[in-house]
mmJSON file of the N, C-alpha and C atoms, coordinates in Angstrom:
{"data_MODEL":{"atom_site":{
"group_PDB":["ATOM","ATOM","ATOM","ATOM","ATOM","ATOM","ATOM","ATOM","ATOM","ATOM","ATOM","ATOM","ATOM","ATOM","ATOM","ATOM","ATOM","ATOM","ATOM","ATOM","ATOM","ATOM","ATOM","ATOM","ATOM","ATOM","ATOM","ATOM","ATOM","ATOM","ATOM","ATOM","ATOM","ATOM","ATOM","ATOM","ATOM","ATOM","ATOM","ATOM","ATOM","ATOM","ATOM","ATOM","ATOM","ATOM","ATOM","ATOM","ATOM","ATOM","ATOM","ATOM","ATOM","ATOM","ATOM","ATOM","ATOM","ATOM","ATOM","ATOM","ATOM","ATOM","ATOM","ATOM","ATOM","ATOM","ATOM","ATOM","ATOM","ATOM","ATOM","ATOM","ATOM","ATOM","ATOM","ATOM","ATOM","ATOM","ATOM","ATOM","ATOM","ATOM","ATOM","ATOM","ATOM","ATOM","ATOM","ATOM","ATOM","ATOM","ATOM","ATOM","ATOM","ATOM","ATOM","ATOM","ATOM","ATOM","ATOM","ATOM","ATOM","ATOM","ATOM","ATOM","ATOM","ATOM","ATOM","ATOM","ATOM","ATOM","ATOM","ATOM","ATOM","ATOM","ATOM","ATOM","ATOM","ATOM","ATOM","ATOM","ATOM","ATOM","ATOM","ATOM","ATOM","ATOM","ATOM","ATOM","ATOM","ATOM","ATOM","ATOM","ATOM","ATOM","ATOM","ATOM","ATOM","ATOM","ATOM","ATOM","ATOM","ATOM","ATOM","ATOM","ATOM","ATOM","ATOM","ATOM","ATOM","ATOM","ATOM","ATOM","ATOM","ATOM","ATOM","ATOM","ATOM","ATOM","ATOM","ATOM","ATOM","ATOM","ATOM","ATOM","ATOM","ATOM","ATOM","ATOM","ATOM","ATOM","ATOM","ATOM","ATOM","ATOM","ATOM","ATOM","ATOM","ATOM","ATOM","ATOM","ATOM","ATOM","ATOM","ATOM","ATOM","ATOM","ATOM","ATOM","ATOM","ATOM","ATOM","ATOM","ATOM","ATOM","ATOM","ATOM","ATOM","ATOM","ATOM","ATOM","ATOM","ATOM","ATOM","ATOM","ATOM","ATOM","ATOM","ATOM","ATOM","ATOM","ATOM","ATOM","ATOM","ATOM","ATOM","ATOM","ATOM","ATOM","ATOM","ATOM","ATOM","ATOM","ATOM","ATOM","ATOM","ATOM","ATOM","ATOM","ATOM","ATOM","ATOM","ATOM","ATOM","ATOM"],
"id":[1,2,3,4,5,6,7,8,9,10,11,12,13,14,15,16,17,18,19,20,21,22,23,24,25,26,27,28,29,30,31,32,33,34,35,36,37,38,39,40,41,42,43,44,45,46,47,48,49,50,51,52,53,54,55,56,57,58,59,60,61,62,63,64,65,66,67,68,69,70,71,72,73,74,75,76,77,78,79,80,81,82,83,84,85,86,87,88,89,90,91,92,93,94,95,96,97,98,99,100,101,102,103,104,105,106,107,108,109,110,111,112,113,114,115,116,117,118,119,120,121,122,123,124,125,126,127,128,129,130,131,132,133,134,135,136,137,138,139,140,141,142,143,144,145,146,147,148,149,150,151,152,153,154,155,156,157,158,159,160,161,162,163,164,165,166,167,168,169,170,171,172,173,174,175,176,177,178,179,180,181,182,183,184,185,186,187,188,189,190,191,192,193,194,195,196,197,198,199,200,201,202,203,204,205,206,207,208,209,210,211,212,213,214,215,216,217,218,219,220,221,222,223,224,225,226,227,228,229,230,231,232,233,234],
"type_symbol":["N","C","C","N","C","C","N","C","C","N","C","C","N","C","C","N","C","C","N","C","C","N","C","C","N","C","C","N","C","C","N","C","C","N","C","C","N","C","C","N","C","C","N","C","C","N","C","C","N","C","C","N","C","C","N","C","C","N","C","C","N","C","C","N","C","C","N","C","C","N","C","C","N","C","C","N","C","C","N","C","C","N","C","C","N","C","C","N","C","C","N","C","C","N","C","C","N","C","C","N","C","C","N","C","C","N","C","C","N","C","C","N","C","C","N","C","C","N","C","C","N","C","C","N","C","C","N","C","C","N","C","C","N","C","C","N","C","C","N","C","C","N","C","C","N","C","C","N","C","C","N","C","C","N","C","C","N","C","C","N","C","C","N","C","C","N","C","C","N","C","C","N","C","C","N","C","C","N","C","C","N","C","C","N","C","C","N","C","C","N","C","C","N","C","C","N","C","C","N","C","C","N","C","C","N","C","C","N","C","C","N","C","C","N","C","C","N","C","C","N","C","C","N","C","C","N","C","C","N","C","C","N","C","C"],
"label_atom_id":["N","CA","C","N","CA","C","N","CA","C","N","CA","C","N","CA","C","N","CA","C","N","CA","C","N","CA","C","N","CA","C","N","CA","C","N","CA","C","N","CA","C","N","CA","C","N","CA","C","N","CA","C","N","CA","C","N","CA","C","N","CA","C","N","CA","C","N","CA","C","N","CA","C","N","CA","C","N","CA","C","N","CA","C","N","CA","C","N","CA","C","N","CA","C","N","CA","C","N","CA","C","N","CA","C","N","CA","C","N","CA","C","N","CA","C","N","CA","C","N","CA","C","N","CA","C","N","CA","C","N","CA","C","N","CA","C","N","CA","C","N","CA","C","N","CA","C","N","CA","C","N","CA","C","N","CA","C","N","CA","C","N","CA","C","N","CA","C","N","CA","C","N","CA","C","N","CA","C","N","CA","C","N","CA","C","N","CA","C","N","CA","C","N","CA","C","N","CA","C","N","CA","C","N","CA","C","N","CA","C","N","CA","C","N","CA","C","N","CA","C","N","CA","C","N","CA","C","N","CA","C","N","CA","C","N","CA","C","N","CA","C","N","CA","C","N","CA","C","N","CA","C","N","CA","C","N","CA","C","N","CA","C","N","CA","C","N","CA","C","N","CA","C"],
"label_alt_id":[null,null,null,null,null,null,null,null,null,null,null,null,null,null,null,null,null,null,null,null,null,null,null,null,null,null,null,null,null,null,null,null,null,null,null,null,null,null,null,null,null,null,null,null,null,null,null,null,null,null,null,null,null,null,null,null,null,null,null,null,null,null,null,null,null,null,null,null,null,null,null,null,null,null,null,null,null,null,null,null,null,null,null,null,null,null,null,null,null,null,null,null,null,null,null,null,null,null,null,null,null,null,null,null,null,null,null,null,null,null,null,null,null,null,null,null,null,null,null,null,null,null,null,null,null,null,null,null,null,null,null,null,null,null,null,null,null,null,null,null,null,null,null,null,null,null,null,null,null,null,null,null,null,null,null,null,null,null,null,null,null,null,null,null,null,null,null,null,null,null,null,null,null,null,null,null,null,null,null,null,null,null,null,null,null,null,null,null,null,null,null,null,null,null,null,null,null,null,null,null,null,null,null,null,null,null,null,null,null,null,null,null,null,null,null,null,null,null,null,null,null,null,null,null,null,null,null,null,null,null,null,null,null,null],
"label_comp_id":["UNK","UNK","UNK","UNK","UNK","UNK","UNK","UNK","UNK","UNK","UNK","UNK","UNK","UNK","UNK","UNK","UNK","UNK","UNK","UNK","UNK","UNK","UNK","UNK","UNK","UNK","UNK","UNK","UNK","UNK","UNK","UNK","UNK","UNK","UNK","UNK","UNK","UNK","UNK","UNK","UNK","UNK","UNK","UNK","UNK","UNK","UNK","UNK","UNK","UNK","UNK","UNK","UNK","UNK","UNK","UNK","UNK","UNK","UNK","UNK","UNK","UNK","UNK","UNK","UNK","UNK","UNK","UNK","UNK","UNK","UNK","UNK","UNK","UNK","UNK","UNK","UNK","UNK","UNK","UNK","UNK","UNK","UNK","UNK","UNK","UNK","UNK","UNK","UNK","UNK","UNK","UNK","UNK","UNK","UNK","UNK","UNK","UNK","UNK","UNK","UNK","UNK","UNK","UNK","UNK","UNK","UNK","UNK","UNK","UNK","UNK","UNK","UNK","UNK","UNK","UNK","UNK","UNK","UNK","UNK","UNK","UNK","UNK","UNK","UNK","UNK","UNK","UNK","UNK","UNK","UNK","UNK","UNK","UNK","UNK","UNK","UNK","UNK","UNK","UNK","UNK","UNK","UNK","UNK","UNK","UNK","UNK","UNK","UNK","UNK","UNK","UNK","UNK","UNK","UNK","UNK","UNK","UNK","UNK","UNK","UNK","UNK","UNK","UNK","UNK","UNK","UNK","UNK","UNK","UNK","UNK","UNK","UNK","UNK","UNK","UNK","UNK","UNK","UNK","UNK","UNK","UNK","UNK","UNK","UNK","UNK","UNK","UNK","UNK","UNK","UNK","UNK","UNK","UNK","UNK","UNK","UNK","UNK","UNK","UNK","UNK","UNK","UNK","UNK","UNK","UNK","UNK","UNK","UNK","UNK","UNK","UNK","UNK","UNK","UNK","UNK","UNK","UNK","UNK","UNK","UNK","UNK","UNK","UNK","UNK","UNK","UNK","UNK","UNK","UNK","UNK","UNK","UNK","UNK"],
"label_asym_id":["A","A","A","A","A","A","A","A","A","A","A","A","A","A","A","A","A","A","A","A","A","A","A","A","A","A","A","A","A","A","A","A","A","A","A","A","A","A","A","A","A","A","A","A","A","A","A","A","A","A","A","A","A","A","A","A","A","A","A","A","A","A","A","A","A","A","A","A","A","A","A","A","A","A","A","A","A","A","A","A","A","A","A","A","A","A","A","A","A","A","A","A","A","A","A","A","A","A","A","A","A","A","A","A","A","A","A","A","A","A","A","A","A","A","A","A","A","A","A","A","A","A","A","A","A","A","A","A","A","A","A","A","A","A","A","A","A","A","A","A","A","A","A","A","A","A","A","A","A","A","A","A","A","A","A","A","A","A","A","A","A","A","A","A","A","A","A","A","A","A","A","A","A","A","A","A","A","A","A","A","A","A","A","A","A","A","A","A","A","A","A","A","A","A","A","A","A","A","A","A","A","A","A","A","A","A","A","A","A","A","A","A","A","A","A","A","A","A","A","A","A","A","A","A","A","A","A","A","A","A","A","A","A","A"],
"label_entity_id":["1","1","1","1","1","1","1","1","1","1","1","1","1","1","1","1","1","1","1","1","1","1","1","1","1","1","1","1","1","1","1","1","1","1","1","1","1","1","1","1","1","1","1","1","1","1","1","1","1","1","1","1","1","1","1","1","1","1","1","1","1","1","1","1","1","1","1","1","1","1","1","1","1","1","1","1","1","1","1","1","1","1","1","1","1","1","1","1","1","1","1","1","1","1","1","1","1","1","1","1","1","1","1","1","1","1","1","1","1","1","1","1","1","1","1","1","1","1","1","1","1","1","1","1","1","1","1","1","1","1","1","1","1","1","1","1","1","1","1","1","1","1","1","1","1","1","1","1","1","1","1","1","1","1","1","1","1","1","1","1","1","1","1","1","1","1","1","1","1","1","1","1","1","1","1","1","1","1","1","1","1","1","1","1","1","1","1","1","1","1","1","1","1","1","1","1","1","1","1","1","1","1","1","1","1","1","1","1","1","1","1","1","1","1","1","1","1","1","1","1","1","1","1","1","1","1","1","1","1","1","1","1","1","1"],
"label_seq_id":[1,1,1,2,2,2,3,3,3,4,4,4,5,5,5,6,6,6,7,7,7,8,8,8,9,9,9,10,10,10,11,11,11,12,12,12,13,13,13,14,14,14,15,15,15,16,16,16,17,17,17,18,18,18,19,19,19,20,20,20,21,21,21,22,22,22,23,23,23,24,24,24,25,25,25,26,26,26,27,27,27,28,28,28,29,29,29,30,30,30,31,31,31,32,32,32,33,33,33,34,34,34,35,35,35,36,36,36,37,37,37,38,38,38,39,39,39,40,40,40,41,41,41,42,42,42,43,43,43,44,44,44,45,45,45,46,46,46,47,47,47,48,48,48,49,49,49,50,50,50,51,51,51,52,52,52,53,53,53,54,54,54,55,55,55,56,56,56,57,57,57,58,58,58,59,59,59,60,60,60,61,61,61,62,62,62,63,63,63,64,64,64,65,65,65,66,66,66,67,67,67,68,68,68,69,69,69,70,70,70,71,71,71,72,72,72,73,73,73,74,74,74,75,75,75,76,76,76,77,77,77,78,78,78],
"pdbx_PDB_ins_code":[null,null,null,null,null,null,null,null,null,null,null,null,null,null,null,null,null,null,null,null,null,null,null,null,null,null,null,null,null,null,null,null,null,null,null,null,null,null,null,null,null,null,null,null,null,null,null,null,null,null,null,null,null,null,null,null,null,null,null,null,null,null,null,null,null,null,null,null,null,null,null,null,null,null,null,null,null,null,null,null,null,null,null,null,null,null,null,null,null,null,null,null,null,null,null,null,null,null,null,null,null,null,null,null,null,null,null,null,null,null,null,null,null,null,null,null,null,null,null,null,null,null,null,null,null,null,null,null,null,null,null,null,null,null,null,null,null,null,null,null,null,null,null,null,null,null,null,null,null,null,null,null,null,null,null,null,null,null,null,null,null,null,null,null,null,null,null,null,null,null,null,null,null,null,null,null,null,null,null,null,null,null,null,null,null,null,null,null,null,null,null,null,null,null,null,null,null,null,null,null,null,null,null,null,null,null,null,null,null,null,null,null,null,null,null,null,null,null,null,null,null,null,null,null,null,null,null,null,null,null,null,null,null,null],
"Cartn_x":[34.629,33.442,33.613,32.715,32.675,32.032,31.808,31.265,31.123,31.426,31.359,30.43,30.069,28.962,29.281,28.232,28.252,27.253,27.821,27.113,26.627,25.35,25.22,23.53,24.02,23.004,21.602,20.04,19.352,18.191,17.041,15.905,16.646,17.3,17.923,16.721,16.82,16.125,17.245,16.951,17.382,16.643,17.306,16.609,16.957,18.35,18.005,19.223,18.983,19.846,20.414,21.722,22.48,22.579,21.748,21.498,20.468,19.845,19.091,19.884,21.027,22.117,22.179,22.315,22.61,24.55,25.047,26.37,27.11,26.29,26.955,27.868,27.983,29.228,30.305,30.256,31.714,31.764,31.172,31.538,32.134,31.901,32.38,33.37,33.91,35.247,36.574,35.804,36.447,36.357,35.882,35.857,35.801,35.443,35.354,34.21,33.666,32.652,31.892,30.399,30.015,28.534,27.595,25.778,25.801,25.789,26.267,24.668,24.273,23.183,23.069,22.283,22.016,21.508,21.712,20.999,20.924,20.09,19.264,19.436,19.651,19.299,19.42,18.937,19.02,20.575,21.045,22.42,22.305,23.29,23.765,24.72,24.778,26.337,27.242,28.538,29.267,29.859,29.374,29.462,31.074,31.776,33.327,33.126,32.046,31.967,31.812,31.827,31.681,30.245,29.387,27.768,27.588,26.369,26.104,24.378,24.063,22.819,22.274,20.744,20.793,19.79,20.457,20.421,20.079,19.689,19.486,20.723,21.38,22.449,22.026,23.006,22.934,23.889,24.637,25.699,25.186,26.255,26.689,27.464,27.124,28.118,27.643,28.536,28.68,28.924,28.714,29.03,30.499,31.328,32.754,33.622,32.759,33.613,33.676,32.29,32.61,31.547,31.772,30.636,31.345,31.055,31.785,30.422,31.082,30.464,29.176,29.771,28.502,28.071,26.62,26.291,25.484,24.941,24.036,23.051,21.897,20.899,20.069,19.817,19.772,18.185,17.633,17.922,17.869,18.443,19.143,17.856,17.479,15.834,16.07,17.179,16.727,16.621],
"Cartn_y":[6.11,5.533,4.014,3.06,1.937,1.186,1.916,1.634,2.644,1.847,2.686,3.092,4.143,4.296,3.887,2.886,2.652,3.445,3.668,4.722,5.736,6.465,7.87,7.696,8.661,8.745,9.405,8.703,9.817,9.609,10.436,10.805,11.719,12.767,13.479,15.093,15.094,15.845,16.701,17.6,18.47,18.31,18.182,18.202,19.3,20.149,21.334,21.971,23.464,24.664,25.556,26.167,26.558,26.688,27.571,27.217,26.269,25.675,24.47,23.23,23.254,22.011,22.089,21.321,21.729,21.441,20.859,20.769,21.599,22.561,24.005,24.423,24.529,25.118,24.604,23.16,22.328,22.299,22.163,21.658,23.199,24.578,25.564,26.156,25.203,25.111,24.134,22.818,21.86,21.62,22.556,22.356,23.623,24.771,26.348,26.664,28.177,28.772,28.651,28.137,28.25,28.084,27.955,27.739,25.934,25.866,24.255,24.086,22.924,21.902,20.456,19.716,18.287,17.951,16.644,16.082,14.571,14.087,12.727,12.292,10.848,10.408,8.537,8.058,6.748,6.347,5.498,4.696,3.62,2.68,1.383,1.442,0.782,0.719,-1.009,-0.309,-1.665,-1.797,-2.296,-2.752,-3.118,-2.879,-3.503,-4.849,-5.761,-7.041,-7.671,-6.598,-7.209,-7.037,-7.281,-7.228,-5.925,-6.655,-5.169,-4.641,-3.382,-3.351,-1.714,-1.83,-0.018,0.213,1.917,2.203,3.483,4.11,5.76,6.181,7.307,8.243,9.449,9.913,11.189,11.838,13.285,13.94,15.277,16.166,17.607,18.084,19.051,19.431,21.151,21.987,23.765,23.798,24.655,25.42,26.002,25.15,25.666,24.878,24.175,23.42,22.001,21.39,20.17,19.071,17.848,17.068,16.574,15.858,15.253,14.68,13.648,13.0,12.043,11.542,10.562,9.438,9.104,7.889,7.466,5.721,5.221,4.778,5.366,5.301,3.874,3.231,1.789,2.339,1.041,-0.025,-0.352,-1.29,-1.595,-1.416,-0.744,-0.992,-1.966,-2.783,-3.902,-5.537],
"Cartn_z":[-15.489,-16.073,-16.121,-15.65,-15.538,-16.634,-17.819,-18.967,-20.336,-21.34,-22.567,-23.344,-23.841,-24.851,-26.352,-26.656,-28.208,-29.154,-30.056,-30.968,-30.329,-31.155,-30.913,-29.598,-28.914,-27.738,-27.913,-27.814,-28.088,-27.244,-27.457,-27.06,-25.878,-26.133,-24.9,-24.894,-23.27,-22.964,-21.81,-21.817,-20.837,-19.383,-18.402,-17.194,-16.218,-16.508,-15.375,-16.001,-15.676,-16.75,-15.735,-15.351,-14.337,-13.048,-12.24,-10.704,-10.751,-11.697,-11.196,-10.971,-11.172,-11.073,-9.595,-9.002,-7.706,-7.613,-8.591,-8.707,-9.299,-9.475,-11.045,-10.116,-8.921,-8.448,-8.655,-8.148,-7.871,-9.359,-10.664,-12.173,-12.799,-12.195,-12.843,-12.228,-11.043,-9.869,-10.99,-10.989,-11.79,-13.511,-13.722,-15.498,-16.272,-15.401,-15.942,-15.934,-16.371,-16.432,-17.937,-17.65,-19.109,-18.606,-19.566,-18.974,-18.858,-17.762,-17.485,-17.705,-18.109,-18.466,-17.922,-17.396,-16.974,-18.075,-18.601,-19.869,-19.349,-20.227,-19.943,-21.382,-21.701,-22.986,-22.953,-24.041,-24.146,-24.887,-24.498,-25.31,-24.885,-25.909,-25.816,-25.228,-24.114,-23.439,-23.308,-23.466,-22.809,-20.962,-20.808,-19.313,-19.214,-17.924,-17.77,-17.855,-17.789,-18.003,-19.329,-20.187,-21.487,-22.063,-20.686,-21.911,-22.105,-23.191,-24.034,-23.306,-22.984,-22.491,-22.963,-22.644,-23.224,-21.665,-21.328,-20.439,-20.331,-19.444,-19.63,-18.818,-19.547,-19.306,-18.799,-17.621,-17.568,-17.508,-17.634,-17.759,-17.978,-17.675,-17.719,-18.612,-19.235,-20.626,-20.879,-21.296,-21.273,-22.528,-23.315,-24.538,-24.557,-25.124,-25.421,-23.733,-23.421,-22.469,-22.692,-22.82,-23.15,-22.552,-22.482,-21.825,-20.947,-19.616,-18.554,-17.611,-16.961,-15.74,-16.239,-16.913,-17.397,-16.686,-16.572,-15.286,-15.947,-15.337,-15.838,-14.791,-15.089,-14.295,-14.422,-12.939,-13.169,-12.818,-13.394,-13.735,-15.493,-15.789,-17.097,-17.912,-18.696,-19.647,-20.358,-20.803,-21.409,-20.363],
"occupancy":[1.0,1.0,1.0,1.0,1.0,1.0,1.0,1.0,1.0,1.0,1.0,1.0,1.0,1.0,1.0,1.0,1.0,1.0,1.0,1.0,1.0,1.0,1.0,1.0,1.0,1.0,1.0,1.0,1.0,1.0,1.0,1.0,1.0,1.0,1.0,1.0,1.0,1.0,1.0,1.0,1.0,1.0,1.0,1.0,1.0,1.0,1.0,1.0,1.0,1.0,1.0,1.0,1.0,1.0,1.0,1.0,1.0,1.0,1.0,1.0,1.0,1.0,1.0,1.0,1.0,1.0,1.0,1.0,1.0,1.0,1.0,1.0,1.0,1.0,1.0,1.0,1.0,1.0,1.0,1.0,1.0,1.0,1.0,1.0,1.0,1.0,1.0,1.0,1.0,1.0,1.0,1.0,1.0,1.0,1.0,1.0,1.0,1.0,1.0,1.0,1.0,1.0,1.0,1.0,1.0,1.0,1.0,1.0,1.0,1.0,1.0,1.0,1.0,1.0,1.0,1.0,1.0,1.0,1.0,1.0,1.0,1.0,1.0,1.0,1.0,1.0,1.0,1.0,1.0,1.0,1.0,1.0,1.0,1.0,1.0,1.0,1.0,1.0,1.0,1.0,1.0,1.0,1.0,1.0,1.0,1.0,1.0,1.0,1.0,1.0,1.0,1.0,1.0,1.0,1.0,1.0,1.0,1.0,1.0,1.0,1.0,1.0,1.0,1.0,1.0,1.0,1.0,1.0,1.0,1.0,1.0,1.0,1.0,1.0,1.0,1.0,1.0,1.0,1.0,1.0,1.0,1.0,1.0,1.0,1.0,1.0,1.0,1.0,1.0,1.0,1.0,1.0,1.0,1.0,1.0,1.0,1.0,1.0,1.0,1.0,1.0,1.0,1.0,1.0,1.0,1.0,1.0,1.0,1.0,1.0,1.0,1.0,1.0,1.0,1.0,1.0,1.0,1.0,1.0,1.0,1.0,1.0,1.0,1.0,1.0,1.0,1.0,1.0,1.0,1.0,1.0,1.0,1.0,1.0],
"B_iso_or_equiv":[0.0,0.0,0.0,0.0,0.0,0.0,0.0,0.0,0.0,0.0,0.0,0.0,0.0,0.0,0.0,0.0,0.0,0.0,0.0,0.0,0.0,0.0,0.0,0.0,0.0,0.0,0.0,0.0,0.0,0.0,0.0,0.0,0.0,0.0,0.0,0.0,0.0,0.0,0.0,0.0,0.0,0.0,0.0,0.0,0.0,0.0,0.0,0.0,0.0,0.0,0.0,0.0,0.0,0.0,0.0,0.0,0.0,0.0,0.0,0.0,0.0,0.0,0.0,0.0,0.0,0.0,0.0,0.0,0.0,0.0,0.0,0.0,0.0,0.0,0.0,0.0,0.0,0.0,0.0,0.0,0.0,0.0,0.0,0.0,0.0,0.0,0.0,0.0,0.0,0.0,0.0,0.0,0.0,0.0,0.0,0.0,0.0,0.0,0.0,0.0,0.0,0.0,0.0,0.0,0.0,0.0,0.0,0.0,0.0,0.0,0.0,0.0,0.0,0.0,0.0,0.0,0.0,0.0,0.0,0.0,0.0,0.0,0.0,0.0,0.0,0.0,0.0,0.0,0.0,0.0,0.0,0.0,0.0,0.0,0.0,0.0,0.0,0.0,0.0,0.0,0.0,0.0,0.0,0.0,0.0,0.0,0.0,0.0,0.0,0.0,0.0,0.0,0.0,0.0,0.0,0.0,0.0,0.0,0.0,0.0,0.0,0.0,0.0,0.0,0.0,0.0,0.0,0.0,0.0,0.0,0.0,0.0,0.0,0.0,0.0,0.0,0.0,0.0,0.0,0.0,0.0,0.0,0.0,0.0,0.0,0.0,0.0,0.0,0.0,0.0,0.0,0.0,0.0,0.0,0.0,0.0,0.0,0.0,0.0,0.0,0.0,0.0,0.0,0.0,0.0,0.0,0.0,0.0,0.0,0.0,0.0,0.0,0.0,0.0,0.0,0.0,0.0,0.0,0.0,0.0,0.0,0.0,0.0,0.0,0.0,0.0,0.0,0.0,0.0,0.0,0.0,0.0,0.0,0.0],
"pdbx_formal_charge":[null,null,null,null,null,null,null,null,null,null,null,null,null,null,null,null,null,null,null,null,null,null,null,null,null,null,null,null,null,null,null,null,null,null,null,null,null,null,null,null,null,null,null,null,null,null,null,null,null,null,null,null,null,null,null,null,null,null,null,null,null,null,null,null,null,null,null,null,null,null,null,null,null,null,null,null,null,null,null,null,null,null,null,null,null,null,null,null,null,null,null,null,null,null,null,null,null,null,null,null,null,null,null,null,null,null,null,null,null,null,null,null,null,null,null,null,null,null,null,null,null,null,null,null,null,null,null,null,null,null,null,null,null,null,null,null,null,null,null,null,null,null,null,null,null,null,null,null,null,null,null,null,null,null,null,null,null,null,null,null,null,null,null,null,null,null,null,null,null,null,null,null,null,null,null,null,null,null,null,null,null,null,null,null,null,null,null,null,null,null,null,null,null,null,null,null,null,null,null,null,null,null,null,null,null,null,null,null,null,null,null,null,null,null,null,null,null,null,null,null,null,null,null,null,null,null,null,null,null,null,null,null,null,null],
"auth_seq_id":[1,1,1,2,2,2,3,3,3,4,4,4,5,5,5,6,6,6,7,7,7,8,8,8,9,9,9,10,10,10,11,11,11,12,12,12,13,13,13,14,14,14,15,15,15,16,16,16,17,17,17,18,18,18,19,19,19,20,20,20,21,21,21,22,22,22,23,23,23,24,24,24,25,25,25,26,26,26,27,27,27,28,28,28,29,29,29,30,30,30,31,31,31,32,32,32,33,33,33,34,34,34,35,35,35,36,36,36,37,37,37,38,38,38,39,39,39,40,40,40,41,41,41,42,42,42,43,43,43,44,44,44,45,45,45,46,46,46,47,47,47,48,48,48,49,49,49,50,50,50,51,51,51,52,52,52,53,53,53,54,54,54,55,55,55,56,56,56,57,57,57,58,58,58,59,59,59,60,60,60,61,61,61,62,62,62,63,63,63,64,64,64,65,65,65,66,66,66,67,67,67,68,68,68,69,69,69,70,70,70,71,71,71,72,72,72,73,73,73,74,74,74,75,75,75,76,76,76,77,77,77,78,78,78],
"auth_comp_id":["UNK","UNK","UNK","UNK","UNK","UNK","UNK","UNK","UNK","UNK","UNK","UNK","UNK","UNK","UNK","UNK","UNK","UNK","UNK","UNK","UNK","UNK","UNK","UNK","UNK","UNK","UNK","UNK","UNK","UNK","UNK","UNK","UNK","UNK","UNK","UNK","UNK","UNK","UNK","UNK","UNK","UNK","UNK","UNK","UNK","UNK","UNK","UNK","UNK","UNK","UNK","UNK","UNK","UNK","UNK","UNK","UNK","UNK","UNK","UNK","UNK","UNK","UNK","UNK","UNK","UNK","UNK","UNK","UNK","UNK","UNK","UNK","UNK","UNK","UNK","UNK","UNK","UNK","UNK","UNK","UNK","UNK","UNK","UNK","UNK","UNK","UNK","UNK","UNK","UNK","UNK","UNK","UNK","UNK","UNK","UNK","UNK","UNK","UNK","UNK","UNK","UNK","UNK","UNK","UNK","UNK","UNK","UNK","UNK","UNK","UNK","UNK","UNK","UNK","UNK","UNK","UNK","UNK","UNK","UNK","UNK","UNK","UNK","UNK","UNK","UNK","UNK","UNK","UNK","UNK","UNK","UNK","UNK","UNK","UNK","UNK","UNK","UNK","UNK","UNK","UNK","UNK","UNK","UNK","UNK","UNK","UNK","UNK","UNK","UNK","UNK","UNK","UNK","UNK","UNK","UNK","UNK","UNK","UNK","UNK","UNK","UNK","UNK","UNK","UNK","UNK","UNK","UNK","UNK","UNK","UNK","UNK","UNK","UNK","UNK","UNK","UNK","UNK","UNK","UNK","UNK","UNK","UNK","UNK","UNK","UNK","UNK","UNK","UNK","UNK","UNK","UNK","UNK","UNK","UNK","UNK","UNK","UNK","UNK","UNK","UNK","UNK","UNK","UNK","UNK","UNK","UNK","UNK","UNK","UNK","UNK","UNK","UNK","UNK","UNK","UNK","UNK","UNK","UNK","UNK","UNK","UNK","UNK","UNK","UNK","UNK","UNK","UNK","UNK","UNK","UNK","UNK","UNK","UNK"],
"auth_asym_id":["A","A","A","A","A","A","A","A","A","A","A","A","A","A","A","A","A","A","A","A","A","A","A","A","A","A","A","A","A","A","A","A","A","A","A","A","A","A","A","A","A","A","A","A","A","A","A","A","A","A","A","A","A","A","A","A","A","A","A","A","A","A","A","A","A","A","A","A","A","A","A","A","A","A","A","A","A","A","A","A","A","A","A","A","A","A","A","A","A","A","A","A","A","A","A","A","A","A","A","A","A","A","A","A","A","A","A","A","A","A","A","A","A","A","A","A","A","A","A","A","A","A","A","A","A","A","A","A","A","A","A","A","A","A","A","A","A","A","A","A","A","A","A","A","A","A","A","A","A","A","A","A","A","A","A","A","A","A","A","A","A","A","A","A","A","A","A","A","A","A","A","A","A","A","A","A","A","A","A","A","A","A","A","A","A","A","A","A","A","A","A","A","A","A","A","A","A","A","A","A","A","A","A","A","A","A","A","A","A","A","A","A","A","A","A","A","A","A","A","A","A","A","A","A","A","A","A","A","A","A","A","A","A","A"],
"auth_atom_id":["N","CA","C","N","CA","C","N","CA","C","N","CA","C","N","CA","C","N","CA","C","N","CA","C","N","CA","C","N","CA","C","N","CA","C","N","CA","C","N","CA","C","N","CA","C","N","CA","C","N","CA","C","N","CA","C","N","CA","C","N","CA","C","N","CA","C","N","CA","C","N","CA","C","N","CA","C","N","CA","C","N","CA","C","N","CA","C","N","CA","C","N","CA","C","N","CA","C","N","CA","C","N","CA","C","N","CA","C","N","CA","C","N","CA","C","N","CA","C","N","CA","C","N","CA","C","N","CA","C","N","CA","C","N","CA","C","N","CA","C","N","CA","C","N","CA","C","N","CA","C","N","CA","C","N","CA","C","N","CA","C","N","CA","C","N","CA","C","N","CA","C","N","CA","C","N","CA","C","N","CA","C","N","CA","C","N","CA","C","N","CA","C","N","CA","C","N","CA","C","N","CA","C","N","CA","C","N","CA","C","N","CA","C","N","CA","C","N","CA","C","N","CA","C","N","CA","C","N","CA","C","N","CA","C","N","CA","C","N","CA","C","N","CA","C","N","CA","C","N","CA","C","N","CA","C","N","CA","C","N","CA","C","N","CA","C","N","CA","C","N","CA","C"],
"pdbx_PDB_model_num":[1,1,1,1,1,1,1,1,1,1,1,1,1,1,1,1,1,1,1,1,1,1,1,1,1,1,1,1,1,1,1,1,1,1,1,1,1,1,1,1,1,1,1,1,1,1,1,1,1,1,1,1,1,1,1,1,1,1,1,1,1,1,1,1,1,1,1,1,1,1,1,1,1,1,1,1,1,1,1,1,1,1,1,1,1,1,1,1,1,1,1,1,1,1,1,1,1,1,1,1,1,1,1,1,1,1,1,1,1,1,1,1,1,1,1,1,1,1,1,1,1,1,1,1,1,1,1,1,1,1,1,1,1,1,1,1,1,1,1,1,1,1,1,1,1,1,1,1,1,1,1,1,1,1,1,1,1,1,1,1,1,1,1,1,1,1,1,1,1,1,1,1,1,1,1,1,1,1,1,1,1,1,1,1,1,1,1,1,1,1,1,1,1,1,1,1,1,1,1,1,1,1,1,1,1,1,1,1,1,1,1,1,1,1,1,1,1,1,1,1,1,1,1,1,1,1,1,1,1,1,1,1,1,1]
}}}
């Protein structure tokens, strides 16, 4: 990850729920079996450069597995 999340992430919406992932294979290869989910949400992030910006996130996360692969979808909303 090329950047950190500050505080808590929101307006999250779900955008696609097991075979709608088109990655549910390789993530239940590399992280285990669980009802994998795509999620979308707003955060404040820190950039490896230091600034601070808020951005929309997206990531994958299972029930009893965990969250992983978090990205930031450009362009920067602020």
């Amino acid at each position: 990850m090329d950047f950190e999340i500050i505080g808590r992430i929101r307006e999250i919406e779900v955008i696609a729920v097991g075979n709608r992932i088109l990655d549910v294979a390789r993530l239940r290869k590399r992280y285990g079996r669980g009802r994998w989910r795509k999620l979308k949400g707003i955060a404040t992030v820190r950039l490896i450069d230091g600034t601070i910006h808020t951005a929309e996130i997206h990531w994958y996360e299972a029930h009893g597995v965990g969250q992983f692969e978090y990205k930031i979808i450009p362009p920067l909303i602020d």
